[in-house]
C-alpha positions in Angstrom: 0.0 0.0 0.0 1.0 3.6 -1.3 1.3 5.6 1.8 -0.1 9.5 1.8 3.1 11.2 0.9 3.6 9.0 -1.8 0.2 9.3 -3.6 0.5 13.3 -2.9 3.8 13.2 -5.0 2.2 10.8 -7.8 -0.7 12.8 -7.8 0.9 15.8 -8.4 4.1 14.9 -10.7 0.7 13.6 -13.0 -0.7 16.8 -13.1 2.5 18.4 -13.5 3.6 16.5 -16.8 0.1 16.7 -17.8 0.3 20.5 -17.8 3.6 20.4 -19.8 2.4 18.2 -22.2 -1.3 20.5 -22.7 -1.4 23.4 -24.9 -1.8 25.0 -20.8 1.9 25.1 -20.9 2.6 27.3 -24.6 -0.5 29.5 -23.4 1.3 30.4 -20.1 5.0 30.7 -21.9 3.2 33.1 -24.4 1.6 34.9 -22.0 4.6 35.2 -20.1 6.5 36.5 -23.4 3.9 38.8 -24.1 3.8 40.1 -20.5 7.8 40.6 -20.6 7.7 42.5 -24.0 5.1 45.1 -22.5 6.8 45.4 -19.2 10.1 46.1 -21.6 8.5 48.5 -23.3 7.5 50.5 -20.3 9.3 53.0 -18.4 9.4 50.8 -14.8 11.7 50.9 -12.5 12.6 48.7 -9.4 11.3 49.2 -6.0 15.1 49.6 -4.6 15.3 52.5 -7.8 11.9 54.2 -6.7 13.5 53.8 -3.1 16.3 55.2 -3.6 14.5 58.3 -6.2 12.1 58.9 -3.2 15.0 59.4 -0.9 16.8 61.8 -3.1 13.8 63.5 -3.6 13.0 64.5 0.4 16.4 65.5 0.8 16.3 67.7 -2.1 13.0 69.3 -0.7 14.4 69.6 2.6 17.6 71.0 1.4 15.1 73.9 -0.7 13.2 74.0 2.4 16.2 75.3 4.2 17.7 77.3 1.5 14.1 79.0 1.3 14.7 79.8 5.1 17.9 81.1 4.8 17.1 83.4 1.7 14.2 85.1 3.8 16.4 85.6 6.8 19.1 87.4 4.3 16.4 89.4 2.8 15.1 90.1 6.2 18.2 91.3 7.7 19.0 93.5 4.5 16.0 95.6 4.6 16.7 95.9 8.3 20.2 97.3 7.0 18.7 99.5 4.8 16.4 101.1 7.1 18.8 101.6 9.6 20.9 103.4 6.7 18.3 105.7 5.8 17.5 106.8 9.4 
């Protein structure tokens, strides 16, 4: 007598070469092929490069943020210099 194990790994080797051997198996490699050529013609780009995009991004927006801050301080303190001047 088979034991469970056994009969699970028949059972599913069967189906397995089955699936090779239907017209299942060219249907999912041209799907597959059709899939890759449309990806390849889009403009996608890894999770690690949108990462690494999105990180760039905040620190260039915090950098502006801060160079925003510093411009208003300099104008700020150069109208204060004029006003003095003219007094």
């Amino acid at each position: 007598m088979i034991n469970r194990n056994e009969w699970l790994n028949d059972f599913q080797k069967n189906i397995s070469e089955l699936i090779a051997k239907s017209p299942a198996a060219d249907i999912e490699r041209n799907v597959k092929a059709f899939m890759g050529q449309t990806f390849s013609r889009m403009d996608l780009v890894t999770r690690d490069e949108f990462d690494t995009y999105k990180l760039m991004l905040e620190r260039a927006l915090t950098r502006i943020a801060t160079l925003e801050q510093r411009i208003e301080q300099l104008e700020g303190s150069d109208l204060t210099q004029e006003n003095s001047s003219a007094d």
